[in-house]
C-alpha positions in Angstrom: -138.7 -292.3 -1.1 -142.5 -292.0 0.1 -145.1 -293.8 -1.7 -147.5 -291.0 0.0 -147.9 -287.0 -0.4 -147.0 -285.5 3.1 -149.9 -284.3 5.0 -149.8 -280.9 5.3 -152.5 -277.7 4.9 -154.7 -277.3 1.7 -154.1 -274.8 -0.5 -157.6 -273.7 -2.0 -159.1 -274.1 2.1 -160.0 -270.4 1.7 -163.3 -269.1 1.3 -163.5 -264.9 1.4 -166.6 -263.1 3.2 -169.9 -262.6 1.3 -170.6 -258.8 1.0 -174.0 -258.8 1.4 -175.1 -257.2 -2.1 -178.5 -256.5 -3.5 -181.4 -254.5 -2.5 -181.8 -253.2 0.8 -185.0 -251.5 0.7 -188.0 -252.2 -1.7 -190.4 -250.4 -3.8 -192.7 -248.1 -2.0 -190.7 -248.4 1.3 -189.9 -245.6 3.3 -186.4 -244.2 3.7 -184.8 -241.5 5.3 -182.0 -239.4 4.4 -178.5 -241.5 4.2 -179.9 -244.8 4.3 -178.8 -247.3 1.9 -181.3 -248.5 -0.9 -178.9 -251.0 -3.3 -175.6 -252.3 -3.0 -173.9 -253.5 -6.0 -170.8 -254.1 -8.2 -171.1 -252.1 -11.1 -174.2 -250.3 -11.9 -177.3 -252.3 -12.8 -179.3 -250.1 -11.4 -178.4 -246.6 -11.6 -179.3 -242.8 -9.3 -182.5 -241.3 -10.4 -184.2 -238.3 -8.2 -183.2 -237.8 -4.5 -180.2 -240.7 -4.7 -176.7 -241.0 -5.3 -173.9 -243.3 -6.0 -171.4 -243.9 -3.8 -167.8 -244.7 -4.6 -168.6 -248.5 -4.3 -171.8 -248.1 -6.7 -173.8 -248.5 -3.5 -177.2 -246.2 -3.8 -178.3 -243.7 -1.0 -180.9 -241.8 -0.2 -180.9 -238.2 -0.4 -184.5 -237.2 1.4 -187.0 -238.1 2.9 -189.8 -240.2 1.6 -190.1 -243.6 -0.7 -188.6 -245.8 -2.4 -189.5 -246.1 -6.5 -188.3 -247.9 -9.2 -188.3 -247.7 -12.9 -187.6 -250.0 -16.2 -185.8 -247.9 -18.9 -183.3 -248.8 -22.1 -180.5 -247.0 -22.1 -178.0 -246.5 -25.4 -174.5 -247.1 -24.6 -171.9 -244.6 -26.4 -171.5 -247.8 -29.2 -175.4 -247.2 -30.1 -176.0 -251.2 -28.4 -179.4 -250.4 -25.8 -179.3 -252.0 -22.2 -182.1 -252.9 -19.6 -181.1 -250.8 -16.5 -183.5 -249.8 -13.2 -183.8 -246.3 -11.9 -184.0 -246.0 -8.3 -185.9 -242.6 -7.3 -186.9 -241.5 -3.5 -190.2 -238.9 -3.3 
């Protein structure tokens, strides 16, 4: 019997891609139509005027123009308020 462990490959030697999340462009920057303005995992911040969310929750322009964001609460359907960030384009 061997008074070792065998050698042999490690099992937790994986490490998965980064994404590359976050915000890609920034307040008061300007954006044209079908460019990418957050990418996220859920929905932190959320579509305001000119933008829309994508299947992935990634935010994208709409038109023309620049970039704007906002602090707002929002009430959940349970009545509990959340901090969330509208992104806008004008």
């Amino acid at each position: 019997m061997a008074h070792t462990k065998s050698v042999g490959a490690a099992h937790n030697a994986r490490e998965s891609e980064s994404k590359r999340l976050g915000i890609k462009k920034a307040n008061g920057e300007v954006i044209s139509v079908g460019q990418i303005i957050v990418r996220q995992r859920g929905t932190k911040y959320v579509p305001g005027l000119n933008v829309r969310r994508a299947d992935d929750d990634t935010l994208f322009a709409l038109k023309n123009g620049k970039v704007a964001y906002k602090s707002s609460k929002k009430i959940r359907f349970d009545g509990s308020r959340r901090y969330i960030t509208v992104v806008s384009v004008r």
